[in-house]
VOLUMFI-19271 format. One record per atom (N, C-alpha, C, O, CB): residue number from 1; atom name; x, z, y. Coordinates in steps of 0.05 Angstrom, whole numbers, always signed. Glycine has a CB too. Layout:
! VOLUMFI-19271
+------+------+--------+--------+--------+
| resi | name |     c1 |     c3 |     c2 |
+------+------+--------+--------+--------+
|  NUM |   CA |      X |      Z |      Y |
...
+------+------+--------+--------+--------+
This chain:
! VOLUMFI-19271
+------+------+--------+--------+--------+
| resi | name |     c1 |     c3 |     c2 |
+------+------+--------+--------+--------+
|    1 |    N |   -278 |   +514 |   +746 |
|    1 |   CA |   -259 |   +496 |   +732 |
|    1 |    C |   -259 |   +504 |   +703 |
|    1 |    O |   -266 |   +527 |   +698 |
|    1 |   CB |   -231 |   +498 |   +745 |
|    2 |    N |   -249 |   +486 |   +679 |
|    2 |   CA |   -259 |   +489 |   +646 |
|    2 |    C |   -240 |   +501 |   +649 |
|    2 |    O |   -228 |   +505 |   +670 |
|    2 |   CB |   -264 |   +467 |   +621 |
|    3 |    N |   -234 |   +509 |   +619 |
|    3 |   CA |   -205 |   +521 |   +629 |
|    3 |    C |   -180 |   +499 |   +605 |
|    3 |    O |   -157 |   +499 |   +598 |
|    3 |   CB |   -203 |   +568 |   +621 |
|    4 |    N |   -208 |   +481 |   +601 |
|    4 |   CA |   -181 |   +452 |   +593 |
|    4 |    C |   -174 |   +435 |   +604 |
|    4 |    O |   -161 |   +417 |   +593 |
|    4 |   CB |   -183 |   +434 |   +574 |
|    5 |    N |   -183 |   +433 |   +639 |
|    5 |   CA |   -168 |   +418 |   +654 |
|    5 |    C |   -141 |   +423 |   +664 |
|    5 |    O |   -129 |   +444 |   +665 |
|    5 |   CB |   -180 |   +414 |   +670 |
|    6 |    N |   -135 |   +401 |   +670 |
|    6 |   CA |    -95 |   +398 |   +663 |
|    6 |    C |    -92 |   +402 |   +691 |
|    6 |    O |   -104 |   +385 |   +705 |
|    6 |   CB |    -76 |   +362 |   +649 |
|    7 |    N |    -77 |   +421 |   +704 |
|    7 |   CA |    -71 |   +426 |   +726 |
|    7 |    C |    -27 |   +407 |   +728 |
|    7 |    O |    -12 |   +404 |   +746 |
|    7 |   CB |    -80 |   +466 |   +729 |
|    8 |    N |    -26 |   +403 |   +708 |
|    8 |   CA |     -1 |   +399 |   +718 |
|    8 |    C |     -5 |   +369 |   +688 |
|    8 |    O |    -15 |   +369 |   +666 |
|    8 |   CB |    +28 |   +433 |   +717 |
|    9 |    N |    +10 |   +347 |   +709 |
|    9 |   CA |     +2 |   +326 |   +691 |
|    9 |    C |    +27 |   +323 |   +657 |
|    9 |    O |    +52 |   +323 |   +659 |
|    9 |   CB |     +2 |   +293 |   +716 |
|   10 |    N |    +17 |   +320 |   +639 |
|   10 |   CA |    +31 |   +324 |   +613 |
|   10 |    C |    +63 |   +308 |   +624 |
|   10 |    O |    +83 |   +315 |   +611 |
|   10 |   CB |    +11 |   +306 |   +584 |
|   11 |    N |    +67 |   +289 |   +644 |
|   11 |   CA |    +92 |   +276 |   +645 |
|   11 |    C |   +105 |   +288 |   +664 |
|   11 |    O |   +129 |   +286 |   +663 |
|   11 |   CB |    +91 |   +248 |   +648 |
|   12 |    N |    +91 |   +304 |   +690 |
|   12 |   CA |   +108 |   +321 |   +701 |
|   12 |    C |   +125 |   +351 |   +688 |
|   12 |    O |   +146 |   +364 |   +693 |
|   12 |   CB |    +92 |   +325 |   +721 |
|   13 |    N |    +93 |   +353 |   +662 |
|   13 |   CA |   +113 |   +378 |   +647 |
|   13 |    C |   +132 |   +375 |   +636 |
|   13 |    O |   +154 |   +387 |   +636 |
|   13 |   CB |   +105 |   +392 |   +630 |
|   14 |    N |   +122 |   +355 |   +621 |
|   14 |   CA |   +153 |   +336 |   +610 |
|   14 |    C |   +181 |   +333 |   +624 |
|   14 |    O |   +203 |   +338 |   +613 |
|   14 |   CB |   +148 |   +304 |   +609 |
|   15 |    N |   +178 |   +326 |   +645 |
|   15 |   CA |   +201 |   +321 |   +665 |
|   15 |    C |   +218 |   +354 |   +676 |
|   15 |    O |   +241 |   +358 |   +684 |
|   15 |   CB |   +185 |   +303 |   +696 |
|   16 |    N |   +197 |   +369 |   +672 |
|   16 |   CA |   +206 |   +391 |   +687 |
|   16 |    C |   +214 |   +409 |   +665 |
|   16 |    O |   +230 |   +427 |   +670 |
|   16 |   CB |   +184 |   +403 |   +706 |
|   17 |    N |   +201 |   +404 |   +630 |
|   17 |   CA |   +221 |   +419 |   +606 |
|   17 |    C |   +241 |   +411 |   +603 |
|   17 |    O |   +257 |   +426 |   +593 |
|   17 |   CB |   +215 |   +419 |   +581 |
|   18 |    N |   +249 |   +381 |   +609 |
|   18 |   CA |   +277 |   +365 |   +605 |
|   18 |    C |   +299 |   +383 |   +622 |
|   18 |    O |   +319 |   +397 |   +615 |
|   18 |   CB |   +275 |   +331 |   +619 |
|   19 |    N |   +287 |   +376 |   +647 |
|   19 |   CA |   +311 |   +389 |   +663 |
|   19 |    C |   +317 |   +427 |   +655 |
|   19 |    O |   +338 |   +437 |   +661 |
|   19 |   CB |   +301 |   +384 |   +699 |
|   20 |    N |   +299 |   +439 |   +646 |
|   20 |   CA |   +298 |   +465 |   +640 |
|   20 |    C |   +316 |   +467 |   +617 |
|   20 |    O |   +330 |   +487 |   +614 |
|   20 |   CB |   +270 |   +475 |   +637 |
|   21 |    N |   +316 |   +444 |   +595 |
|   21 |   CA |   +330 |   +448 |   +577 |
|   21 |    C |   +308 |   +464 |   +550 |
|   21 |    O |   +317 |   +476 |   +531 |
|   21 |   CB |   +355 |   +465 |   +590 |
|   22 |    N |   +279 |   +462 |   +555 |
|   22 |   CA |   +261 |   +466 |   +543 |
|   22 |    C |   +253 |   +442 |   +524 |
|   22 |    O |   +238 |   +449 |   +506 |
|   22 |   CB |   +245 |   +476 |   +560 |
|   23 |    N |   +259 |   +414 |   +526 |
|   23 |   CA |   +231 |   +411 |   +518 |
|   23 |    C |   +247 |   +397 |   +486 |
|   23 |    O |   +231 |   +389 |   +469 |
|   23 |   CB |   +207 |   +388 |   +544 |
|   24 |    N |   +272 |   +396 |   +482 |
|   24 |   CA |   +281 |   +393 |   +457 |
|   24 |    C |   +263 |   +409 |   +435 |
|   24 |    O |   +252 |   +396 |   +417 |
|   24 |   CB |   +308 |   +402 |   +457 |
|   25 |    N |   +260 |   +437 |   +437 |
|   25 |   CA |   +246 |   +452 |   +426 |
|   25 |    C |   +216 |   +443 |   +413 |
|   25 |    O |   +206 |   +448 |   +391 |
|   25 |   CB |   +246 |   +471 |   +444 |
|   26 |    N |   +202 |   +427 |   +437 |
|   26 |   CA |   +172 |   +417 |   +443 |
|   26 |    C |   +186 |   +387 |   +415 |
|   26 |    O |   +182 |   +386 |   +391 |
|   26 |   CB |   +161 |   +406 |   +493 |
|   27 |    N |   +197 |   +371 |   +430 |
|   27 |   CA |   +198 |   +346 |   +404 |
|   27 |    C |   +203 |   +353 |   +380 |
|   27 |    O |   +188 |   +344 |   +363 |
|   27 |   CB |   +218 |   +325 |   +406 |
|   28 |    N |   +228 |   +374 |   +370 |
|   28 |   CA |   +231 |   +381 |   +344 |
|   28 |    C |   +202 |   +394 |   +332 |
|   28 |    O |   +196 |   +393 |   +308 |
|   28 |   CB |   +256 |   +401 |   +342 |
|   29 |    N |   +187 |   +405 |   +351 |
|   29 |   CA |   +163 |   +411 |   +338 |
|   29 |    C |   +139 |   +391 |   +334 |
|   29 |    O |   +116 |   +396 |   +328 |
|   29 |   CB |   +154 |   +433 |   +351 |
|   30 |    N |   +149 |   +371 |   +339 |
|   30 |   CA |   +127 |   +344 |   +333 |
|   30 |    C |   +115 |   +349 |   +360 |
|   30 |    O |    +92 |   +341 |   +356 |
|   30 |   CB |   +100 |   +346 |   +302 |
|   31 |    N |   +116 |   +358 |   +390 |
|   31 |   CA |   +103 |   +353 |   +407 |
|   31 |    C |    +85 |   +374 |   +416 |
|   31 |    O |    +71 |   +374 |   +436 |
|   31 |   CB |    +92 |   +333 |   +402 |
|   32 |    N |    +88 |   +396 |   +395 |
|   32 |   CA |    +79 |   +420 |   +404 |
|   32 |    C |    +88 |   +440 |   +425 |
|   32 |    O |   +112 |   +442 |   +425 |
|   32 |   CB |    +78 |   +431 |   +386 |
|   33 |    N |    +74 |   +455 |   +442 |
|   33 |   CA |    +82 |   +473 |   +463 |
|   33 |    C |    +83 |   +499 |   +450 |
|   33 |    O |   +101 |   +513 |   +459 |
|   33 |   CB |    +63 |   +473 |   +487 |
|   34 |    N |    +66 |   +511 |   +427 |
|   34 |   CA |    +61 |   +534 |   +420 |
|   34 |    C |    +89 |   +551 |   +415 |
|   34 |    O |    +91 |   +576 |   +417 |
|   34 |   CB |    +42 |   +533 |   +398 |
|   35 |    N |   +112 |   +529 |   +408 |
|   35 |   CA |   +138 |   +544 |   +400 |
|   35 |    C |   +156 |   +555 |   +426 |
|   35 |    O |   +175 |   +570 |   +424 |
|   35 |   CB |   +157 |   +521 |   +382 |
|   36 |    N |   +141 |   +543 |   +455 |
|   36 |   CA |   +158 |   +547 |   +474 |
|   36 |    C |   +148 |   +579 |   +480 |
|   36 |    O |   +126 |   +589 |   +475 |
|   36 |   CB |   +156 |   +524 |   +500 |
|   37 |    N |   +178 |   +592 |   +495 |
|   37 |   CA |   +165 |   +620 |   +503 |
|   37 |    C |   +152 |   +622 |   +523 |
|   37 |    O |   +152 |   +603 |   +538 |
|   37 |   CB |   +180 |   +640 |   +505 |
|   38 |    N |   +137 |   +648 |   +532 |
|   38 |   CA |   +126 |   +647 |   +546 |
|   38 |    C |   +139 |   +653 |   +580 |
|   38 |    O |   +129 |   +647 |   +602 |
|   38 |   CB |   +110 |   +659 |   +534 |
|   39 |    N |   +163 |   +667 |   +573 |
|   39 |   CA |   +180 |   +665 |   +592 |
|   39 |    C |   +191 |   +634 |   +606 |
|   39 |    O |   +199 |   +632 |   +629 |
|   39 |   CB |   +200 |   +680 |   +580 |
|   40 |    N |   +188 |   +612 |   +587 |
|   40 |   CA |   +197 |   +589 |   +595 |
|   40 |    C |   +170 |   +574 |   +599 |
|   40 |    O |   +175 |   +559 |   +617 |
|   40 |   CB |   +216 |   +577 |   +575 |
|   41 |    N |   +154 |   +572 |   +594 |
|   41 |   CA |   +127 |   +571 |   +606 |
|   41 |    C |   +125 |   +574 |   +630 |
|   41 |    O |   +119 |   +554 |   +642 |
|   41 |   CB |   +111 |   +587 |   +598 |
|   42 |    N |   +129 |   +599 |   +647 |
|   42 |   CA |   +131 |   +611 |   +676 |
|   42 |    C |   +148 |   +594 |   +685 |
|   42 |    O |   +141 |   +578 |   +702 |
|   42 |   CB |   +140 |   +641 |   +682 |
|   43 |    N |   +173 |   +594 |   +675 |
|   43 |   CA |   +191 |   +569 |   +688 |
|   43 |    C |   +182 |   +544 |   +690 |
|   43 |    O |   +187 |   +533 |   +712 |
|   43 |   CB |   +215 |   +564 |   +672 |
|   44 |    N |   +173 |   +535 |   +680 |
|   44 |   CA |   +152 |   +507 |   +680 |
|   44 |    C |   +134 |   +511 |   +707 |
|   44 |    O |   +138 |   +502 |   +729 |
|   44 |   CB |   +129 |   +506 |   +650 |
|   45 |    N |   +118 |   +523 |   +699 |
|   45 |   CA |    +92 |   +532 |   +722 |
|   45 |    C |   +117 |   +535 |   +751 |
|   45 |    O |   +115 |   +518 |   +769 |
|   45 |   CB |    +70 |   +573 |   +710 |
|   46 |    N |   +135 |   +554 |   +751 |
|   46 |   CA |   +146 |   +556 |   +779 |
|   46 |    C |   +162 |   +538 |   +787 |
|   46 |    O |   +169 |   +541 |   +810 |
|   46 |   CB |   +158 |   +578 |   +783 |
|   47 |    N |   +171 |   +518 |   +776 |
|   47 |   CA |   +182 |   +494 |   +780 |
|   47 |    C |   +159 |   +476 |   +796 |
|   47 |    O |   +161 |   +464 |   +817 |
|   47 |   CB |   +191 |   +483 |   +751 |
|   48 |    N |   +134 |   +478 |   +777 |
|   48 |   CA |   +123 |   +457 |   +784 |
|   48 |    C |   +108 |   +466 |   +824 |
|   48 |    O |   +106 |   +454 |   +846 |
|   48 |   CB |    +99 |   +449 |   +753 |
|   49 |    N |   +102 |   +493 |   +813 |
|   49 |   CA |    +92 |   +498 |   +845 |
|   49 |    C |   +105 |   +497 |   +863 |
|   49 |    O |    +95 |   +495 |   +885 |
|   49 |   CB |    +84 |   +519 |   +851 |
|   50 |    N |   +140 |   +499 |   +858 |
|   50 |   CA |   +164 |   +488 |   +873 |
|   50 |    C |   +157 |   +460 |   +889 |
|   50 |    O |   +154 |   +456 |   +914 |
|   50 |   CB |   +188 |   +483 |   +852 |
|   51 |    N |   +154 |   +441 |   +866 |
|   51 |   CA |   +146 |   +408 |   +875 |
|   51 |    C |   +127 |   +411 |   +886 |
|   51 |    O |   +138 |   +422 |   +906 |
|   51 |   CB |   +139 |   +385 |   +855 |
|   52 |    N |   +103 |   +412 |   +891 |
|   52 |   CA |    +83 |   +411 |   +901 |
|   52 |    C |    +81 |   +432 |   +927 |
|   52 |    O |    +69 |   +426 |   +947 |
|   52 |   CB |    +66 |   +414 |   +881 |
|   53 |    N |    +93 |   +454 |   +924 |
|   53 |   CA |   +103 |   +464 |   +957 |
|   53 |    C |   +118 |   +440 |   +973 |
|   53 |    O |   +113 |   +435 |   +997 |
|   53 |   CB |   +128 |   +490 |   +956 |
|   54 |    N |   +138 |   +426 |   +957 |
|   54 |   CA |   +157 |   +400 |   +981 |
|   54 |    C |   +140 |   +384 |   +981 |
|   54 |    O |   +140 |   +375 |  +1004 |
|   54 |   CB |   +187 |   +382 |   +974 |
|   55 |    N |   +125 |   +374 |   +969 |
|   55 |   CA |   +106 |   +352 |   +968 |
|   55 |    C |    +86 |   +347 |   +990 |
|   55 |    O |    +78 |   +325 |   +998 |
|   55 |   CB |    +92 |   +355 |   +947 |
|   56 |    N |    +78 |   +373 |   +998 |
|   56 |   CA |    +59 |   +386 |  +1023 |
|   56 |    C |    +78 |   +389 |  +1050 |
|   56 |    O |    +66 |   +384 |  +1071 |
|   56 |   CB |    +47 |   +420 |  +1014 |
|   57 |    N |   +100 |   +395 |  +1050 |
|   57 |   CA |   +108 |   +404 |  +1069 |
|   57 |    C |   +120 |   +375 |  +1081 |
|   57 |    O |   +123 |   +368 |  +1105 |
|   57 |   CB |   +125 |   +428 |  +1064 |
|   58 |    N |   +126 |   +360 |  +1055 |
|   58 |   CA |   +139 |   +335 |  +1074 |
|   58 |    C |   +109 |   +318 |  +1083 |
|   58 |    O |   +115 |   +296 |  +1090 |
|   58 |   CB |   +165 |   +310 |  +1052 |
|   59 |    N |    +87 |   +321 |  +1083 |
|   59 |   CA |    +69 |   +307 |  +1089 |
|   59 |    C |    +68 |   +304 |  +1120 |
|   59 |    O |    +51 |   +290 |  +1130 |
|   59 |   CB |    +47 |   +316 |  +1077 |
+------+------+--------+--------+--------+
C-alpha cells in the first residue's frame, strides 16, 4: 500500500473532527491538518476504527 492512500475518507474525517471539536482549528487554517495535534489525530484514527468495528459487527 503507497503510503498516500486515504484509508479514512476526507468526509468521514471531517465528520469525526466536528464532533471532536477539532476541526475549527483545520478551517481557520485554510483546510490544513498540519496545525492539528498529534494527540488529536489518534482521536480521529480511534474514532474512526470505533465506526468501522459497528459497521462489521452489525453486518
Amino acid at each position: 500500500m503507497s503510503r498516500n492512500s486515504k484509508l479514512i475518507s476526507e468526509n468521514l474525517r471531517e465528520e469525526i473532527a466536528k464532533e471532536l471539536g477539532v476541526y475549527e482549528q483545520v478551517k481557520k487554517d485554510g483546510g490544513s491538518w498540519g496545525s492539528v495535534s498529534s494527540k488529536d489525530c489518534g482521536n480521529i484514527v480511534s474514532k474512526a476504527i470505533e465506526i468501522a468495528n459497528r459497521a462489521v459487527e452489525n453486518k
